[in-house]
One Martini backbone bead per residue (centre of mass of N, CA, C, O) as a GRO file, in nm:
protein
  202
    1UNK     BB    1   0.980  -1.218  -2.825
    2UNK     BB    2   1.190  -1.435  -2.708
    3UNK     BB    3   1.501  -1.573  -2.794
    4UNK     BB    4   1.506  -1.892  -2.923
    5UNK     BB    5   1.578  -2.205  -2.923
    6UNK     BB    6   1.620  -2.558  -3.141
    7UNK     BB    7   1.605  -2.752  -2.898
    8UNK     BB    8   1.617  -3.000  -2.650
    9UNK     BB    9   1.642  -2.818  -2.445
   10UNK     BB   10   1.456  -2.602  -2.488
   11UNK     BB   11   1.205  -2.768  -2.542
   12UNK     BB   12   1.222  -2.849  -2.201
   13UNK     BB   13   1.253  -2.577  -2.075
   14UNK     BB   14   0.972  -2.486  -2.156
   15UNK     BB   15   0.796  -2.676  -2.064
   16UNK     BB   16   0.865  -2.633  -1.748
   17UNK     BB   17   0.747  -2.355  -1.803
   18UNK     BB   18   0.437  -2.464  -1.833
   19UNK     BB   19   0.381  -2.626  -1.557
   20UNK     BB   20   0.497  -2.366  -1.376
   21UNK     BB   21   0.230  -2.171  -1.472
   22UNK     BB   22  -0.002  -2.424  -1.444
   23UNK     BB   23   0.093  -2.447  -1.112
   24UNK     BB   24  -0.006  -2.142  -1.037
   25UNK     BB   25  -0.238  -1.975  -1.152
   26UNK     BB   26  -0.471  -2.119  -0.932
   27UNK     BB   27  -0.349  -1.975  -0.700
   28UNK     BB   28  -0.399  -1.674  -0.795
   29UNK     BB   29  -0.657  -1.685  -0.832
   30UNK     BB   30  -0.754  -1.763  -0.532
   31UNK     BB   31  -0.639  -1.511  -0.421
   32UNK     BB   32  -0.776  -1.298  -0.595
   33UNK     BB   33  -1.105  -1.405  -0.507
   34UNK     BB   34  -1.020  -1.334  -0.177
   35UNK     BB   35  -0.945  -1.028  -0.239
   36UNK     BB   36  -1.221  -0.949  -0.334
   37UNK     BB   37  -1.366  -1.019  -0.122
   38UNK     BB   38  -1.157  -0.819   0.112
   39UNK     BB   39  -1.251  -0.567  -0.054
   40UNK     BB   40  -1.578  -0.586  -0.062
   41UNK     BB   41  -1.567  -0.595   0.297
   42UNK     BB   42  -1.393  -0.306   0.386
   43UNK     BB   43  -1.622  -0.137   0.210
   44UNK     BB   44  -1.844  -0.201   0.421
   45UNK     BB   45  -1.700  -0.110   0.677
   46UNK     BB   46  -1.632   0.149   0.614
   47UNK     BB   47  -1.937   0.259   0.566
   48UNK     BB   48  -2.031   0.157   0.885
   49UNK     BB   49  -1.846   0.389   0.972
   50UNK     BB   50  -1.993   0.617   0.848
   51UNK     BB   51  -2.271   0.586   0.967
   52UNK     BB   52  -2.221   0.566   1.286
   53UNK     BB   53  -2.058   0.879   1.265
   54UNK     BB   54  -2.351   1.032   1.189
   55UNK     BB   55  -2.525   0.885   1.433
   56UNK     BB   56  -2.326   1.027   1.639
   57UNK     BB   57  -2.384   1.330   1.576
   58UNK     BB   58  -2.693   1.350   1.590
   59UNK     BB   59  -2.697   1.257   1.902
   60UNK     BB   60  -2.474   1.514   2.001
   61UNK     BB   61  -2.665   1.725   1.917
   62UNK     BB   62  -2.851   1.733   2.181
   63UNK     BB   63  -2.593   1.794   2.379
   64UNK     BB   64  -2.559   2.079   2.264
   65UNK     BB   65  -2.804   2.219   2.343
   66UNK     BB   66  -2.739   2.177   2.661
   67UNK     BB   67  -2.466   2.296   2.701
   68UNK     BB   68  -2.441   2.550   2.546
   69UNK     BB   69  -2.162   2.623   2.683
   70UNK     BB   70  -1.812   2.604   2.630
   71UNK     BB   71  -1.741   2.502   2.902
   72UNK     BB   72  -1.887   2.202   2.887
   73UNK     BB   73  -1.752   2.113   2.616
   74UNK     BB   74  -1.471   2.142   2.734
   75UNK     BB   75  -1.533   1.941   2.987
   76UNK     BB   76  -1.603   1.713   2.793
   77UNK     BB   77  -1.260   1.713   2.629
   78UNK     BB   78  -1.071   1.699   2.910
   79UNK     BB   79  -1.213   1.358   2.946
   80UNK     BB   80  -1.083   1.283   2.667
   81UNK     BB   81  -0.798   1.082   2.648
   82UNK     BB   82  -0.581   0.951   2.502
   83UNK     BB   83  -0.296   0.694   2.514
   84UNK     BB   84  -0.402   0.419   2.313
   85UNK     BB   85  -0.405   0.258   2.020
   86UNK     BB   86  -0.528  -0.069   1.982
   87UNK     BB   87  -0.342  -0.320   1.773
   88UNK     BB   88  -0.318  -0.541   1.508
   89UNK     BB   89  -0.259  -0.858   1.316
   90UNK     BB   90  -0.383  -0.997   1.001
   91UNK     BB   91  -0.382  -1.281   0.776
   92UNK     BB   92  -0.478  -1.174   0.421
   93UNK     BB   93  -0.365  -1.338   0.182
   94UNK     BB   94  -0.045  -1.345   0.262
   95UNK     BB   95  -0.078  -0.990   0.422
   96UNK     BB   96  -0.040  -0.794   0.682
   97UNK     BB   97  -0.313  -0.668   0.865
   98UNK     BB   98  -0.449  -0.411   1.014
   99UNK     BB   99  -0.622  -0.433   1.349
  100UNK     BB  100  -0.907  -0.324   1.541
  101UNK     BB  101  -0.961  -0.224   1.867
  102UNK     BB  102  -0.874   0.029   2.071
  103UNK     BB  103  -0.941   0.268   2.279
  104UNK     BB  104  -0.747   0.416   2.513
  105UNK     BB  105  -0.835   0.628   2.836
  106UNK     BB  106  -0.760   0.840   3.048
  107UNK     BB  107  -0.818   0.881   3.349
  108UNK     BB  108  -1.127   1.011   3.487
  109UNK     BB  109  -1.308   1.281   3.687
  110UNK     BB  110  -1.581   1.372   3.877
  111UNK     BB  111  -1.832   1.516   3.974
  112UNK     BB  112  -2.173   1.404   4.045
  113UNK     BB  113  -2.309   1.657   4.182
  114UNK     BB  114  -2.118   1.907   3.988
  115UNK     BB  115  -2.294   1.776   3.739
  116UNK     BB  116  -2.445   1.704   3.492
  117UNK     BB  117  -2.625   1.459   3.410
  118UNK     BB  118  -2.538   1.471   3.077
  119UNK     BB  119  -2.216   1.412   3.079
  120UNK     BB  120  -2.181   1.088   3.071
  121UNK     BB  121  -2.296   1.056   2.802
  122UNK     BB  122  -2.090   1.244   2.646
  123UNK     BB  123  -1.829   1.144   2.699
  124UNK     BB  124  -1.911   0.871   2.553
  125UNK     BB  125  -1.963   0.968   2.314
  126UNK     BB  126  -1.683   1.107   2.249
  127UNK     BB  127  -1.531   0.795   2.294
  128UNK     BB  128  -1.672   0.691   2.034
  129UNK     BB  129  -1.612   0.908   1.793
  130UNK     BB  130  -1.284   0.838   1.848
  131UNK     BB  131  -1.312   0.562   1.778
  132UNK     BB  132  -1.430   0.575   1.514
  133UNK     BB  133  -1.187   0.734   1.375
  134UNK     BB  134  -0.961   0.509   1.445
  135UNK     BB  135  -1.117   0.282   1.255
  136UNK     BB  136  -1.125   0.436   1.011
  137UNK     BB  137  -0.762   0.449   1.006
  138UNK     BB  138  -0.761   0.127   0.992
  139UNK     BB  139  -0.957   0.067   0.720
  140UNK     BB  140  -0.810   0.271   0.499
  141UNK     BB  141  -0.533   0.075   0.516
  142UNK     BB  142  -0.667  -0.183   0.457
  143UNK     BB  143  -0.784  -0.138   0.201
  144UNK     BB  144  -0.532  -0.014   0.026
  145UNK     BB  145  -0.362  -0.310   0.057
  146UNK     BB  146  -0.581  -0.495  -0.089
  147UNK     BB  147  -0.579  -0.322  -0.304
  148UNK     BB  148  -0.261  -0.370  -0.371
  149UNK     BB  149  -0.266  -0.661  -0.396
  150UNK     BB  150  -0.492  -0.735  -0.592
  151UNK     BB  151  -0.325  -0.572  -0.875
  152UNK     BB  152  -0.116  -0.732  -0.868
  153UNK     BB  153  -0.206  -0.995  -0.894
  154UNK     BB  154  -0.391  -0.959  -1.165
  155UNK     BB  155  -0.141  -0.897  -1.302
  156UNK     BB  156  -0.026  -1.183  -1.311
  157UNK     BB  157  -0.235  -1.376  -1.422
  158UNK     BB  158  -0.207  -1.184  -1.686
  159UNK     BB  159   0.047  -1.280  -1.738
  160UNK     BB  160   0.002  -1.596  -1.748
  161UNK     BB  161  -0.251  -1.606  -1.921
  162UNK     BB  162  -0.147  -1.368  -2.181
  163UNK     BB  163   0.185  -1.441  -2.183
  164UNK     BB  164   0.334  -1.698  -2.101
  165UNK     BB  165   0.135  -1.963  -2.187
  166UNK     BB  166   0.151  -1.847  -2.513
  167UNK     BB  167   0.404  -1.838  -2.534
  168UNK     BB  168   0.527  -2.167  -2.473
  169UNK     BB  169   0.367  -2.290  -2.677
  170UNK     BB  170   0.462  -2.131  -2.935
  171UNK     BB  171   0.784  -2.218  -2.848
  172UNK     BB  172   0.713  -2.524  -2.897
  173UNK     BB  173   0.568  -2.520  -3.169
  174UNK     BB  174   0.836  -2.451  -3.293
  175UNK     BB  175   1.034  -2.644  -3.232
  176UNK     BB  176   0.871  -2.877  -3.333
  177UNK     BB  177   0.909  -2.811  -3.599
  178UNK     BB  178   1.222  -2.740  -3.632
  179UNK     BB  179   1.269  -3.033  -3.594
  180UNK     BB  180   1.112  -3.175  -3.775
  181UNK     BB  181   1.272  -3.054  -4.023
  182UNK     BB  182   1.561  -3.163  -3.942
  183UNK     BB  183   1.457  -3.491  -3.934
  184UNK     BB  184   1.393  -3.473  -4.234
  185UNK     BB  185   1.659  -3.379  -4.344
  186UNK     BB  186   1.828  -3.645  -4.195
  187UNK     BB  187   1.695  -3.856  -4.390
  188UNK     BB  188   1.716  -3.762  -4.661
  189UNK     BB  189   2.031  -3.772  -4.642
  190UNK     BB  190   2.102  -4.035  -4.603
  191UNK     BB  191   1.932  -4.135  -4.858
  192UNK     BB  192   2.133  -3.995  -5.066
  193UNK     BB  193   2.408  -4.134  -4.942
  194UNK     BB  194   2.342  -4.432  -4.988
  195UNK     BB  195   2.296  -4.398  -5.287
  196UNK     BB  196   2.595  -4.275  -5.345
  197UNK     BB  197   2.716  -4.557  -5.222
  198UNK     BB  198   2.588  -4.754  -5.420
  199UNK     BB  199   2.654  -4.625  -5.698
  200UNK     BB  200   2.962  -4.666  -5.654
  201UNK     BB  201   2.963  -4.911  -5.623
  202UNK     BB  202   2.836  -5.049  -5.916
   0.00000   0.00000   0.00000
């Protein structure tokens, strides 16, 4: 516990800032209240999102086995070329948090003719799959940030909850002791000084 003075000044410094730490408290309570919603949010979205990326896996083992050849395969990751991963920023709980919108992709040509049927829907496939791990790292970033707001948050609450608000209670009740002590003693000499002035004069 810091080293505290007993004055009538201590003790109104002491004051205002138990005033001002149980007026930020409630704030921070529901920011954390906010954050713990927003990361068990984040945490059900990456989790639908590696469903997605398992169940389109599932969906384009079908397409492997039609393409047999590698040469098949190749052609259909030569035509599935990132440009650009297109992304936001959104603020949650006055943090700036990126996030997913879309993967655009280089445009790509080929025979209709020239090509068999299932490769329109293998290419599909190919940029869902690469869409879906694109936004699952900027949902591990989302998470992360989120992760490490609330850790923070959660430490401020439990510093005014458990260590500055009963530290200035029992500053002020140890101050307003020690004052009550002080002006009780200068009572008692007053009341002393007062009687061997009456003494002396008689």
């Amino acid at each position: 516990m810091a080293k505290i003075k007993f004055t009538k000044t201590e003790l109104k410094k002491q004051q205002d800032a138990l005033k001002q730490f149980r007026r930020f408290l409630p704030t921070l309570q529901l920011k954390k209240q906010q954050l713990q919603m927003e990361v068990r949010k984040s945490a059900d979205m990456l989790e639908a999102n590696l469903v997605a990326q398992r169940e389109l896996v599932e969906r384009m083992a079908g397409f492997l086995e039609l393409f047999g050849d590698s040469g098949a395969v190749a052609f259909a990751e030569e035509r599935v070329k990132v440009r650009a991963v297109r992304k936001g920023v959104e603020n949650i709980a006055g943090i700036p948090i990126p996030t997913f919108e879309s993967v655009e992709f280089e445009p790509a040509t080929w025979d209709l003719f020239a090509t068999d049927w299932y490769i329109d829907d293998a290419i599909r496939a190919l940029k869902d799959a690469v869409s879906l791990k694109e936004a699952h790292k900027v949902l591990e970033i989302q998470h992360r940030l989120l992760t490490t707001e609330l850790r923070t948050t959660s430490q401020r609450v439990n510093l005014f909850e458990k260590v500055k608000i009963p530290e200035c209670r029992e500053n002020i009740r140890r101050i307003r002791i020690m004052l009550g002590d002080l002006e009780t003693s200068a009572v008692a000499r007053s009341k002393i000084a007062k009687r061997k002035t009456a003494d002396a004069a008689s």
